[in-house]
C-alpha positions as CSV (number, residue, x, y, z in Angstrom):
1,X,-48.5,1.7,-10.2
2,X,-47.2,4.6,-12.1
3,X,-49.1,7.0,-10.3
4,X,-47.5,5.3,-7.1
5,X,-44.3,6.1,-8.5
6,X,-44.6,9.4,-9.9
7,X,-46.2,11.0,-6.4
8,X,-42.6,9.1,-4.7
9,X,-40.5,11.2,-7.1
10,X,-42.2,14.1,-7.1
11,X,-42.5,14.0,-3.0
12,X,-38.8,13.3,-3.1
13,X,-37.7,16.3,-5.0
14,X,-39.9,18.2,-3.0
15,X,-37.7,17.0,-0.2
16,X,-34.7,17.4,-1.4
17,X,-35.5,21.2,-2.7
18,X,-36.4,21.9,0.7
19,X,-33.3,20.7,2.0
20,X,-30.8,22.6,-1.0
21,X,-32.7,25.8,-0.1
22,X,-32.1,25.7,3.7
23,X,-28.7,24.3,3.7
24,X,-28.2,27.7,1.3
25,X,-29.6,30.1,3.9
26,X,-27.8,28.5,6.8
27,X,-24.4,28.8,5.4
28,X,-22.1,31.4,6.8
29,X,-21.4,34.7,4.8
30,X,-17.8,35.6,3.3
31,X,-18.3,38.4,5.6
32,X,-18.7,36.1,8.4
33,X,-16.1,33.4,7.3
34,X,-13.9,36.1,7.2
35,X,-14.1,38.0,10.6
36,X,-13.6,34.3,12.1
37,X,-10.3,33.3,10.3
38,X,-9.4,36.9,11.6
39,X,-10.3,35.8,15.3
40,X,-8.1,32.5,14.5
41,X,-5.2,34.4,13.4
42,X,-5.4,37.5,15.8
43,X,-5.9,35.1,18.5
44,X,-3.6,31.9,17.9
45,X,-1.6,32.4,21.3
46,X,-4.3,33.8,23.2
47,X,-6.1,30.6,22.2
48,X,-3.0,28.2,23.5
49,X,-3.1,30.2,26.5
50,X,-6.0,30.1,28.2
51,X,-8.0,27.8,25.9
52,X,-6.2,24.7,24.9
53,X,-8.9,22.5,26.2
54,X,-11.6,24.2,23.5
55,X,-13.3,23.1,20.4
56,X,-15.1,25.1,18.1
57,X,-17.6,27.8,19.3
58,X,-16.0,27.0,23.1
59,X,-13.4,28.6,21.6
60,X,-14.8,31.7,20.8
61,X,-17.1,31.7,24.4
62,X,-13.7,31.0,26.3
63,X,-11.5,33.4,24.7
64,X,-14.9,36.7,24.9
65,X,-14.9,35.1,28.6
66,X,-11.3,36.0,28.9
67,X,-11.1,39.1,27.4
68,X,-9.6,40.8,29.5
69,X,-7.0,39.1,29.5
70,X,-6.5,38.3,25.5
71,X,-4.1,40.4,23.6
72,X,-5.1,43.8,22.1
73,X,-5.2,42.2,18.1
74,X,-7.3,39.4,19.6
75,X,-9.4,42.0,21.5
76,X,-10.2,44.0,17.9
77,X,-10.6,40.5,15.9
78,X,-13.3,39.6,18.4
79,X,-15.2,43.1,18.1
80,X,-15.7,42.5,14.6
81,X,-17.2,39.1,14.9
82,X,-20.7,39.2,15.0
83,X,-22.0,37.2,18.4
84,X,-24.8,34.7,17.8
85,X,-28.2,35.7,18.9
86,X,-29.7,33.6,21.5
87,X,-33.0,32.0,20.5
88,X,-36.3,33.1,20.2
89,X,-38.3,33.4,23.9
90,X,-41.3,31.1,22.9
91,X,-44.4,33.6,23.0
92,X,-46.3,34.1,26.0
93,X,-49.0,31.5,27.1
94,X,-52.9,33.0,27.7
């Protein structure tokens, strides 16, 4: 029984350590964090304007697809932020 109980424990810390480490390397850079409260701030009216309706990333797709219409701050805010890569093109089949 104790051997039952030690291999639960020991695969639950695995688990969790696994989990603490990439929650870690998925969280956003100061760099990062910064450069999107930049976009918030440089873009607060051109976000009322012509994307009211957004949430979250839609927000930053709706105001890069309006762009030429955004101000000249929010135009420079956006330039800094780093766009998200799209995924990986699953390798070709033989």
């Amino acid at each position: 029984m104790k051997l039952h109980s030690l291999a639960s424990l020991a695969a639950a810390a695995s688990l969790l350590a696994g989990f603490c480490i990439s929650a870690r390397a998925q969280a956003p850079s100061p760099d990062f964090r910064a450069a999107v409260q930049a976009v918030r701030t440089a873009c607060d009216s051109d976000t009322k304007t012509y994307c009211a309706d957004k949430q979250g990333r839609e927000v930053f797709a709706c105001l890069r697809s309006n762009s030429d219409k955004v101000s000249q701050g929010c135009k420079d805010a956006l330039a800094k932020l780093p766009q998200r890569r799209p995924p990986a093109a699953p390798p070709p089949q033989q």
